[in-house]
Backbone atoms as SQL, in Angstrom:
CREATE TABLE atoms (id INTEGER PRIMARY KEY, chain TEXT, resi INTEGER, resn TEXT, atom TEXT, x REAL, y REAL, z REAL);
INSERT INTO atoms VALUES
  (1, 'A', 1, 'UNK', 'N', -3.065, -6.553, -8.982),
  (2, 'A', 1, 'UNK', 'CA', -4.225, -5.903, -8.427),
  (3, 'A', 1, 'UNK', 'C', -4.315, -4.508, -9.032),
  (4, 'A', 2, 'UNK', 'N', -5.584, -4.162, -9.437),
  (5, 'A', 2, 'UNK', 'CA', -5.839, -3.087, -9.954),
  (6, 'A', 2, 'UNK', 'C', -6.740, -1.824, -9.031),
  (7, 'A', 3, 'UNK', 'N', -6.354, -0.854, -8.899),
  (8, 'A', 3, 'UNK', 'CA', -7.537, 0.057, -8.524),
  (9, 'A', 3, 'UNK', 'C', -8.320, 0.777, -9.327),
  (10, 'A', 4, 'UNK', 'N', -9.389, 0.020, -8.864),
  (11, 'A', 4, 'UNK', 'CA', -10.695, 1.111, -9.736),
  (12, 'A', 4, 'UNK', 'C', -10.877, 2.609, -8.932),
  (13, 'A', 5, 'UNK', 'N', -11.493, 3.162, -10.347),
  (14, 'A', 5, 'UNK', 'CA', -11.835, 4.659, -10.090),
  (15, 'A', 5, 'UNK', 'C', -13.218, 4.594, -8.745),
  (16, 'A', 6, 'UNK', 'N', -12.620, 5.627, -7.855),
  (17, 'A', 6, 'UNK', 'CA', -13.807, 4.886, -6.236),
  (18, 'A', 6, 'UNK', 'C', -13.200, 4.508, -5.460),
  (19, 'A', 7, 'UNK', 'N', -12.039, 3.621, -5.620),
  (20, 'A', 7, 'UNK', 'CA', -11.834, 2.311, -4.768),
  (21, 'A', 7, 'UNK', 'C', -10.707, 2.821, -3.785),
  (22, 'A', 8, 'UNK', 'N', -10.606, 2.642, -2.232),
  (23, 'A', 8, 'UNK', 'CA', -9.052, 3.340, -1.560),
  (24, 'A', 8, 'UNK', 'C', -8.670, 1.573, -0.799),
  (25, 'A', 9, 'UNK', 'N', -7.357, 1.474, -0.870),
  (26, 'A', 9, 'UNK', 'CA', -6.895, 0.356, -0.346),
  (27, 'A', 9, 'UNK', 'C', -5.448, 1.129, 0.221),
  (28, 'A', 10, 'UNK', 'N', -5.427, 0.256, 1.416),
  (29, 'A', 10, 'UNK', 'CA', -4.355, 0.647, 2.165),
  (30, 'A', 10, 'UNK', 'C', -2.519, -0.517, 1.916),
  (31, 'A', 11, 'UNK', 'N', -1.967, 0.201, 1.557),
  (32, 'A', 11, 'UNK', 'CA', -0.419, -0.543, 1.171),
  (33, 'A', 11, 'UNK', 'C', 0.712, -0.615, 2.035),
  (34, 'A', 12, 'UNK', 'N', 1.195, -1.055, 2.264),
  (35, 'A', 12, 'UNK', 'CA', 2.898, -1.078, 2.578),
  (36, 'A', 12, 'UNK', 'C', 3.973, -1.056, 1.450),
  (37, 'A', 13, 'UNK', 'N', 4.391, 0.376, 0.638),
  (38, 'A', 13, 'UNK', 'CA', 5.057, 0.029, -0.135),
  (39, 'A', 13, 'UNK', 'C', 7.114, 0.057, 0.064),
  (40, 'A', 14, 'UNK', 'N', 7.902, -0.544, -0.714),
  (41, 'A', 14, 'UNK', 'CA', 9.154, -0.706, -0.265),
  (42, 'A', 14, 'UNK', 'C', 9.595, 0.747, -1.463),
  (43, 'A', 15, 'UNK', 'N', 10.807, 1.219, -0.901),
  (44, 'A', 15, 'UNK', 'CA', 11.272, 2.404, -1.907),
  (45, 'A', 15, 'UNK', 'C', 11.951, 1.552, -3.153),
  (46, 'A', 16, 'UNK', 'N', 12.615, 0.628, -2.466),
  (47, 'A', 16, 'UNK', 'CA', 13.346, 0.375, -4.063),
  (48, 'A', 16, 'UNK', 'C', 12.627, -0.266, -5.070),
  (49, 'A', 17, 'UNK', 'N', 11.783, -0.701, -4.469),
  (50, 'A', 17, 'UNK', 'CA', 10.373, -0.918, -5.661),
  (51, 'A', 17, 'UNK', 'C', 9.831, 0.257, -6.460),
  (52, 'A', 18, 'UNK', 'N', 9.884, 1.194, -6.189),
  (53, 'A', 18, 'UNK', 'CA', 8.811, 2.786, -6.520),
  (54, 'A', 18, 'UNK', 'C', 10.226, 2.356, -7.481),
  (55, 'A', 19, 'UNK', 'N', 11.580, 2.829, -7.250),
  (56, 'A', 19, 'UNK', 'CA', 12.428, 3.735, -7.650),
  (57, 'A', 19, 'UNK', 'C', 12.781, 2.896, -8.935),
  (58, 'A', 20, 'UNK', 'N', 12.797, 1.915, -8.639),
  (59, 'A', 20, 'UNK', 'CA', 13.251, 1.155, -10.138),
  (60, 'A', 20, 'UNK', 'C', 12.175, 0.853, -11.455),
  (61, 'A', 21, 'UNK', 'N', 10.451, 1.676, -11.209),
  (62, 'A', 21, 'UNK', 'CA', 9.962, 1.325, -11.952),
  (63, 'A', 21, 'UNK', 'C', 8.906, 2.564, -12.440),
  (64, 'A', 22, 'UNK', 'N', 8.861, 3.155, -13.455),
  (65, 'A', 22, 'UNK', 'CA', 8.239, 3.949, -14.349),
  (66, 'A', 22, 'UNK', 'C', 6.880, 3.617, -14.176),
  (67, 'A', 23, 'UNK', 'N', 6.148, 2.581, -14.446),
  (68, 'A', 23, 'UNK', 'CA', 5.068, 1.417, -15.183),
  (69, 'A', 23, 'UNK', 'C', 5.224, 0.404, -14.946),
  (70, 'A', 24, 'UNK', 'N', 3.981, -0.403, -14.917),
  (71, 'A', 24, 'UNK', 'CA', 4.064, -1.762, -14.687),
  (72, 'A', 24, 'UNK', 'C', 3.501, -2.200, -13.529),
  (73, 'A', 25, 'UNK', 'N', 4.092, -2.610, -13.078),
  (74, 'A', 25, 'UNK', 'CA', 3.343, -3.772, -11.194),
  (75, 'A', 25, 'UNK', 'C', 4.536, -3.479, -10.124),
  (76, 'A', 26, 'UNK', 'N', 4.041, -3.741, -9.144),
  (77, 'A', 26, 'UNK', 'CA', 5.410, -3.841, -7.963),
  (78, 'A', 26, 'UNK', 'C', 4.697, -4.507, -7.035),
  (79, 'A', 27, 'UNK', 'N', 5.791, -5.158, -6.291),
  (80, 'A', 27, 'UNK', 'CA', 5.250, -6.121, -5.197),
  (81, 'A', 27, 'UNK', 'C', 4.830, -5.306, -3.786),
  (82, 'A', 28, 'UNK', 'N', 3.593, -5.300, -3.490),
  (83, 'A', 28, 'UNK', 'CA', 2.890, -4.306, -2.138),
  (84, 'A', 28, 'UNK', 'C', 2.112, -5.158, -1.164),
  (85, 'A', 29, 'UNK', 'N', 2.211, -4.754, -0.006),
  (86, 'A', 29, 'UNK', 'CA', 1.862, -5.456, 1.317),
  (87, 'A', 29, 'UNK', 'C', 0.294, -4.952, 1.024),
  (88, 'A', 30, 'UNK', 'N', -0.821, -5.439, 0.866),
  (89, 'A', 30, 'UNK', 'CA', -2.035, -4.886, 1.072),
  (90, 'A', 30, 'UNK', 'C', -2.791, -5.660, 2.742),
  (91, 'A', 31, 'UNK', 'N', -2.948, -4.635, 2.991),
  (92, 'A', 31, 'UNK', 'CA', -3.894, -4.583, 4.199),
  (93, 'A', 31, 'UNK', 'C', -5.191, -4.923, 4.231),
  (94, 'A', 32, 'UNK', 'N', -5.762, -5.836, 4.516),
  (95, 'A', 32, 'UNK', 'CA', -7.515, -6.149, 4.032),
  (96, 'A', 32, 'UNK', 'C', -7.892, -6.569, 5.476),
  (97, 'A', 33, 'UNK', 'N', -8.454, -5.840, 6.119),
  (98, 'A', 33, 'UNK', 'CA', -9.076, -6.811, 7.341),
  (99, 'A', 33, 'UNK', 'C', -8.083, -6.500, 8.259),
  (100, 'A', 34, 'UNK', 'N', -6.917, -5.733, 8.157),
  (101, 'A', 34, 'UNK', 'CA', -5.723, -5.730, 9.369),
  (102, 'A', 34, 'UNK', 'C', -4.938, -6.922, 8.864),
  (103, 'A', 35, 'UNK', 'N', -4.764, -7.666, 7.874),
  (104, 'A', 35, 'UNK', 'CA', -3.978, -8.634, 7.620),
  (105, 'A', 35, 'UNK', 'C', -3.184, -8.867, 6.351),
  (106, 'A', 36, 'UNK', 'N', -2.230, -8.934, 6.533),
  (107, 'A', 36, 'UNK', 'CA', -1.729, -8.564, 5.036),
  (108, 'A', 36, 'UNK', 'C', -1.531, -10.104, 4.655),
  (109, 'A', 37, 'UNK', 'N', -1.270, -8.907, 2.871),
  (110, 'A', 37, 'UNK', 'CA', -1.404, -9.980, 1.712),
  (111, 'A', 37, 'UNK', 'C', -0.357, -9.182, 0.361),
  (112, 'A', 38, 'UNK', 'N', 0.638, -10.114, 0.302),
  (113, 'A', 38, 'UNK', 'CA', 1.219, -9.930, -0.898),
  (114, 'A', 38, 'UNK', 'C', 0.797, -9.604, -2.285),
  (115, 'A', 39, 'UNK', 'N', 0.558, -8.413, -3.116),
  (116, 'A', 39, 'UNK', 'CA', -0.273, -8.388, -3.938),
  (117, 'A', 39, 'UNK', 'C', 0.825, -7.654, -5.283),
  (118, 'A', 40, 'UNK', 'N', 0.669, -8.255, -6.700),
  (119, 'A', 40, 'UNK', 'CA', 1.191, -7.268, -7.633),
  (120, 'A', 40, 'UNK', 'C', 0.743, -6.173, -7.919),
  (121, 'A', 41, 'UNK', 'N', 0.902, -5.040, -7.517),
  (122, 'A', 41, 'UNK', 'CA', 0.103, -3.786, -7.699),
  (123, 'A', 41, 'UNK', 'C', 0.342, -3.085, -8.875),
  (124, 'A', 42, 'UNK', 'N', -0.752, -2.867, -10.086),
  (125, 'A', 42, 'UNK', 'CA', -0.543, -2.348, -10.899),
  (126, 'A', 42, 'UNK', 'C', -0.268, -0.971, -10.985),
  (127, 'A', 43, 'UNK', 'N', 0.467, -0.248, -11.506),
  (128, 'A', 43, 'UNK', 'CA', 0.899, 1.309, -11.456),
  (129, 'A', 43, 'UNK', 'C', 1.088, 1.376, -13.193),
  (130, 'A', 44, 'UNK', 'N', 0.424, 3.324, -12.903),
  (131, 'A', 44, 'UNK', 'CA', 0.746, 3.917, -14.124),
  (132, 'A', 44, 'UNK', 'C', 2.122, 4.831, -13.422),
  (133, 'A', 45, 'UNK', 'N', 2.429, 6.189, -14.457),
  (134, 'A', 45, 'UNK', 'CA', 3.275, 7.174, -14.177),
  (135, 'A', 45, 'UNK', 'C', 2.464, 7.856, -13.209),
  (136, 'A', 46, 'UNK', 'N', 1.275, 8.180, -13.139),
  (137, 'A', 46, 'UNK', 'CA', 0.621, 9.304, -12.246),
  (138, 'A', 46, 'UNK', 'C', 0.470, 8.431, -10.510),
  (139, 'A', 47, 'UNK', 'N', 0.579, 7.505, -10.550),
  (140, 'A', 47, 'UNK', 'CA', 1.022, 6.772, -9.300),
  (141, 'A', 47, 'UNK', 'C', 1.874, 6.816, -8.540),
  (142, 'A', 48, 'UNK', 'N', 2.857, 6.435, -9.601),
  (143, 'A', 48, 'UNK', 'CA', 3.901, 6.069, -9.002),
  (144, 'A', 48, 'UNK', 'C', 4.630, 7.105, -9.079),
  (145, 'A', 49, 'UNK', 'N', 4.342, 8.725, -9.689),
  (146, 'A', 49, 'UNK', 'CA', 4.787, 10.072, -9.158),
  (147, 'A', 49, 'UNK', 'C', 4.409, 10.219, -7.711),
  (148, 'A', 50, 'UNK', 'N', 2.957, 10.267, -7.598),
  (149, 'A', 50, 'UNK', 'CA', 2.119, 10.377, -6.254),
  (150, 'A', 50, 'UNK', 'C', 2.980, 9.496, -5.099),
  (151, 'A', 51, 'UNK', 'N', 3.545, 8.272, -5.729),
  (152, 'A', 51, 'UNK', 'CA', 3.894, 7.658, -4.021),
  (153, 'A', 51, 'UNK', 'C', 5.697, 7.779, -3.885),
  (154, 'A', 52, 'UNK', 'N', 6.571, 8.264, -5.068),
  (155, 'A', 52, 'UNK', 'CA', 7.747, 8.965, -5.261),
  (156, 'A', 52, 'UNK', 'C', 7.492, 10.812, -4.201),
  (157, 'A', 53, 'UNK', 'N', 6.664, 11.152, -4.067),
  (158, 'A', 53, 'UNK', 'CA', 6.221, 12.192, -3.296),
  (159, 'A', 53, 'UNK', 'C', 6.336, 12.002, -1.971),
  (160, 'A', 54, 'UNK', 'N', 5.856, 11.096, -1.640),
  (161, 'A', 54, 'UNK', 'CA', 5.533, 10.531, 0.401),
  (162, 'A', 54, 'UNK', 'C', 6.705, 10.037, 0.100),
  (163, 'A', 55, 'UNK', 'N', 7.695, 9.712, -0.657),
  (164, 'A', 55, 'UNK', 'CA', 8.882, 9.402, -0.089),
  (165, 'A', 55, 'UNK', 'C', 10.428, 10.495, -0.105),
  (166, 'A', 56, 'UNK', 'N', 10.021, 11.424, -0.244),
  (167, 'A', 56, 'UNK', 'CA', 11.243, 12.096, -1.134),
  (168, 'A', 56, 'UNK', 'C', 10.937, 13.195, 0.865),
  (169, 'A', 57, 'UNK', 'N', 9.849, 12.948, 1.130),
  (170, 'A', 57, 'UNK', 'CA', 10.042, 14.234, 2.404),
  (171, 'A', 57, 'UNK', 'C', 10.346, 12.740, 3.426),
  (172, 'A', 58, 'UNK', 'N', 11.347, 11.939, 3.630),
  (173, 'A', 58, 'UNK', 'CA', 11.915, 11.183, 4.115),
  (174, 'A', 58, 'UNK', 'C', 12.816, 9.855, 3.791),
  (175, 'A', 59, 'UNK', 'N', 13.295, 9.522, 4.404),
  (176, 'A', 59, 'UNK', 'CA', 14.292, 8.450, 4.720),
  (177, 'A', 59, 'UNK', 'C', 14.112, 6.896, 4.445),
  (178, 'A', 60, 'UNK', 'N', 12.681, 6.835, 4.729),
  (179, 'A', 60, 'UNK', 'CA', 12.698, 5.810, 5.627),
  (180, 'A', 60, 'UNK', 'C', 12.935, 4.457, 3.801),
  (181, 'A', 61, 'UNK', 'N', 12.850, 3.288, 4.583),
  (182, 'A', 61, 'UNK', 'CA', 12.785, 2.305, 3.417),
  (183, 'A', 61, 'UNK', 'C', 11.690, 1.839, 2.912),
  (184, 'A', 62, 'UNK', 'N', 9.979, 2.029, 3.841),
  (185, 'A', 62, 'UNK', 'CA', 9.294, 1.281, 3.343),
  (186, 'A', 62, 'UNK', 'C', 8.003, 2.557, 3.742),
  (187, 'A', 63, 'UNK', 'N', 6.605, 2.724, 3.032),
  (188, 'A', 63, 'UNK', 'CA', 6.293, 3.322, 4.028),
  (189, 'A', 63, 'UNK', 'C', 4.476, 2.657, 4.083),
  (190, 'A', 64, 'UNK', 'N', 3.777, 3.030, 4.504),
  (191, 'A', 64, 'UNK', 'CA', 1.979, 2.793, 4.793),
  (192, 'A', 64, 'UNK', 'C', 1.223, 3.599, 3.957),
  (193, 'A', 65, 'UNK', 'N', 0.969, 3.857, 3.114),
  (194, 'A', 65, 'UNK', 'CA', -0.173, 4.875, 2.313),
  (195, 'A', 65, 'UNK', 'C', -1.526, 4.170, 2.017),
  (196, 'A', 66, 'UNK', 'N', -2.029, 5.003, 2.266),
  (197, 'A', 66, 'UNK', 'CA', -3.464, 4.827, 1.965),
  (198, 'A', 66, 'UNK', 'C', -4.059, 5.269, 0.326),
  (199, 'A', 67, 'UNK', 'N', -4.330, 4.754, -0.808),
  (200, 'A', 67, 'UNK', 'CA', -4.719, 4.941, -2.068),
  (201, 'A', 67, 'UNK', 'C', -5.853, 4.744, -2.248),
  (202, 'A', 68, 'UNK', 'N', -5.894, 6.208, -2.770),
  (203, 'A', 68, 'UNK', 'CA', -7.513, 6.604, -3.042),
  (204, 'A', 68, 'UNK', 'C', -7.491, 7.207, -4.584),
  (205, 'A', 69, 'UNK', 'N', -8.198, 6.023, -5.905),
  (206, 'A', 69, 'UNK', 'CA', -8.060, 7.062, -6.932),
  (207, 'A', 69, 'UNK', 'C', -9.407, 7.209, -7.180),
  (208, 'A', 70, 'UNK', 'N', -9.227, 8.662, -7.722),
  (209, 'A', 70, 'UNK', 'CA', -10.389, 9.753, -7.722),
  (210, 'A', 70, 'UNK', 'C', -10.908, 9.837, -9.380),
  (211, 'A', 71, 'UNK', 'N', -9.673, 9.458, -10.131),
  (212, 'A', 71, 'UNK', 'CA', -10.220, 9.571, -11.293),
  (213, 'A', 71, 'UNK', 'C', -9.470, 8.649, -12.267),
  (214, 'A', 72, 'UNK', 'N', -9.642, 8.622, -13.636),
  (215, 'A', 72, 'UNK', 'CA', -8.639, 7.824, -14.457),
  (216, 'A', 72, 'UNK', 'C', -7.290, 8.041, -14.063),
  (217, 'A', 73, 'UNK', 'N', -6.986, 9.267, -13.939),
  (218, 'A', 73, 'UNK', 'CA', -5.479, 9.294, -13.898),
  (219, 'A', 73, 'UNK', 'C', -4.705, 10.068, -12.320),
  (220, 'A', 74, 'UNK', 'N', -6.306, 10.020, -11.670),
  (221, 'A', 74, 'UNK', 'CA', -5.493, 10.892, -9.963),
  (222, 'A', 74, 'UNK', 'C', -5.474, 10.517, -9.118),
  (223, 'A', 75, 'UNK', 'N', -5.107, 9.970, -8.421),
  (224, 'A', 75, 'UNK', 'CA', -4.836, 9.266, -7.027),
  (225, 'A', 75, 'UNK', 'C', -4.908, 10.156, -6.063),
  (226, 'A', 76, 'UNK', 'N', -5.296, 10.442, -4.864),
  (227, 'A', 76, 'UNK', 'CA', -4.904, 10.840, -3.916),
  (228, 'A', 76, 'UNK', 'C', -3.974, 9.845, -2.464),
  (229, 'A', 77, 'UNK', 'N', -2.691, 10.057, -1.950),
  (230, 'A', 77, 'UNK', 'CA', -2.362, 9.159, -1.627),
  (231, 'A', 77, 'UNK', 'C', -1.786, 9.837, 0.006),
  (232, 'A', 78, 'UNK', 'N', -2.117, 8.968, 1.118),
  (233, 'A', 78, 'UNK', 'CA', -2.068, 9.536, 2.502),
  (234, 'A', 78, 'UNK', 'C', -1.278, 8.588, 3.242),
  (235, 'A', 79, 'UNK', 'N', -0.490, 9.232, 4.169),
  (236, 'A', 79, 'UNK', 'CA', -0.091, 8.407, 5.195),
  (237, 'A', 79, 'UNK', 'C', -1.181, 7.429, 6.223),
  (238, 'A', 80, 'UNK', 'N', -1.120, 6.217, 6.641),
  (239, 'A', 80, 'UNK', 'CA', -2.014, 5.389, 7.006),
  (240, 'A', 80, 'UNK', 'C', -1.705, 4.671, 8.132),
  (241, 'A', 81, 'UNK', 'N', -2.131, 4.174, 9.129),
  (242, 'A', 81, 'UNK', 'CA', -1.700, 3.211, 9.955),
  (243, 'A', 81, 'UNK', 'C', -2.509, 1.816, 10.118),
  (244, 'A', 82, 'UNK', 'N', -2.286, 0.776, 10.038),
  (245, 'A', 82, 'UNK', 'CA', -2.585, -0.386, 10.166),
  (246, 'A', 82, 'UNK', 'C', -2.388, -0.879, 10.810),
  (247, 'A', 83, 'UNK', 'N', -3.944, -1.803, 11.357),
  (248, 'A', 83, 'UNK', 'CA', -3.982, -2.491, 12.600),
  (249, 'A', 83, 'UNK', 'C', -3.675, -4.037, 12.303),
  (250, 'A', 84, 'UNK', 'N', -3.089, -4.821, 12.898),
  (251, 'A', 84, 'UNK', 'CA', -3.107, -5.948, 12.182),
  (252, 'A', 84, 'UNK', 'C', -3.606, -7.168, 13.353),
  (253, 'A', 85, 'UNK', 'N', -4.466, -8.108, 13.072),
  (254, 'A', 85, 'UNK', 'CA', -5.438, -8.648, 13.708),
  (255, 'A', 85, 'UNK', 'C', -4.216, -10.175, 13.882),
  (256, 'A', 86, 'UNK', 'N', -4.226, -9.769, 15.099),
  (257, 'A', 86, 'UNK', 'CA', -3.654, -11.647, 15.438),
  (258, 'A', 86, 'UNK', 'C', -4.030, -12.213, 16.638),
  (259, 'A', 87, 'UNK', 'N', -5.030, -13.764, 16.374),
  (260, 'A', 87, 'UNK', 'CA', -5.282, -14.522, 17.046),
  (261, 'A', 87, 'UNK', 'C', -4.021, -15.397, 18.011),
  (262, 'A', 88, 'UNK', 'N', -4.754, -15.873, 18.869),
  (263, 'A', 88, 'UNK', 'CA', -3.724, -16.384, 19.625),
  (264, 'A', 88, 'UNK', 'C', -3.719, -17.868, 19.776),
  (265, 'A', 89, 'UNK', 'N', -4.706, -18.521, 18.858),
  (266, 'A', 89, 'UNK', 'CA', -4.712, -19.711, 18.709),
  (267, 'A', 89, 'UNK', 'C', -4.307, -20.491, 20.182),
  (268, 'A', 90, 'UNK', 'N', -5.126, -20.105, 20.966),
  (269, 'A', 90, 'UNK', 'CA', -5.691, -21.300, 22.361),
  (270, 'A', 90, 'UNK', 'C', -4.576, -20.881, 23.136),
  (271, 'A', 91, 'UNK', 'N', -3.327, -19.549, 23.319),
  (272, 'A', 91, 'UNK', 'CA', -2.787, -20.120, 24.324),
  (273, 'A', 91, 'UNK', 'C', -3.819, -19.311, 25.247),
  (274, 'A', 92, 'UNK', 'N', -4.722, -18.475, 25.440),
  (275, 'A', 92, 'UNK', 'CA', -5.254, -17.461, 26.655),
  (276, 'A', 92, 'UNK', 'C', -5.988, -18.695, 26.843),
  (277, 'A', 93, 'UNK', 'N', -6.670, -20.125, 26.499),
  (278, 'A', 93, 'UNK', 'CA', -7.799, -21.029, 26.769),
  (279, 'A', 93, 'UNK', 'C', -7.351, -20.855, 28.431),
  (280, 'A', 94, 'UNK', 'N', -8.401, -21.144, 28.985),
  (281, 'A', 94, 'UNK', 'CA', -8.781, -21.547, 30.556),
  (282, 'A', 94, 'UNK', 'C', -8.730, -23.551, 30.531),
  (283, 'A', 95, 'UNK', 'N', -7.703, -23.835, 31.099),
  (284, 'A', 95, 'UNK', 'CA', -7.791, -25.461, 31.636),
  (285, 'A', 95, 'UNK', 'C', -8.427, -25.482, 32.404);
């Protein structure tokens, strides 16, 4: 999956994914609708600096950003929260 210049999509990315890769793709949770979807996410260096950033002021292993690129080469990238939509497939039905 690629982002066009315009386009903001919301991710779940893992750290040891960022950390082991310069360039190239990494495997990212995308959010569409509140529902995720396994997606290869394409990354340059100016990316994957930007999301090496939201991780270096913490700990954690995985985190939510929101990607917004602004131009050929700038991303702006935000902390995000995601809602995730789950049906309950008939158990609330009324007998």
């Amino acid at each position: 999956m690629k982002i066009e210049v315009g386009q903001r999509f919301d991710f779940e990315v893992d750290r040891e994914d960022v950390e082991l890769v310069d360039e190239g793709s990494i495997i990212a949770t995308w959010y569409h609708m509140g529902n995720p979807i396994y997606v290869e996410l394409n990354v340059n260096k100016s990316l994957i600096s930007e999301i090496r950033k939201v991780f270096s002021d913490n700990k954690k292993k995985n985190v939510l950003v929101s990607i917004f690129r602004i131009s050929q080469k700038k991303y702006v990238i935000t902390p995000t929260v995601v809602l995730v939509n789950r049906q309950m497939g008939g158990i609330n039905q009324i007998k």
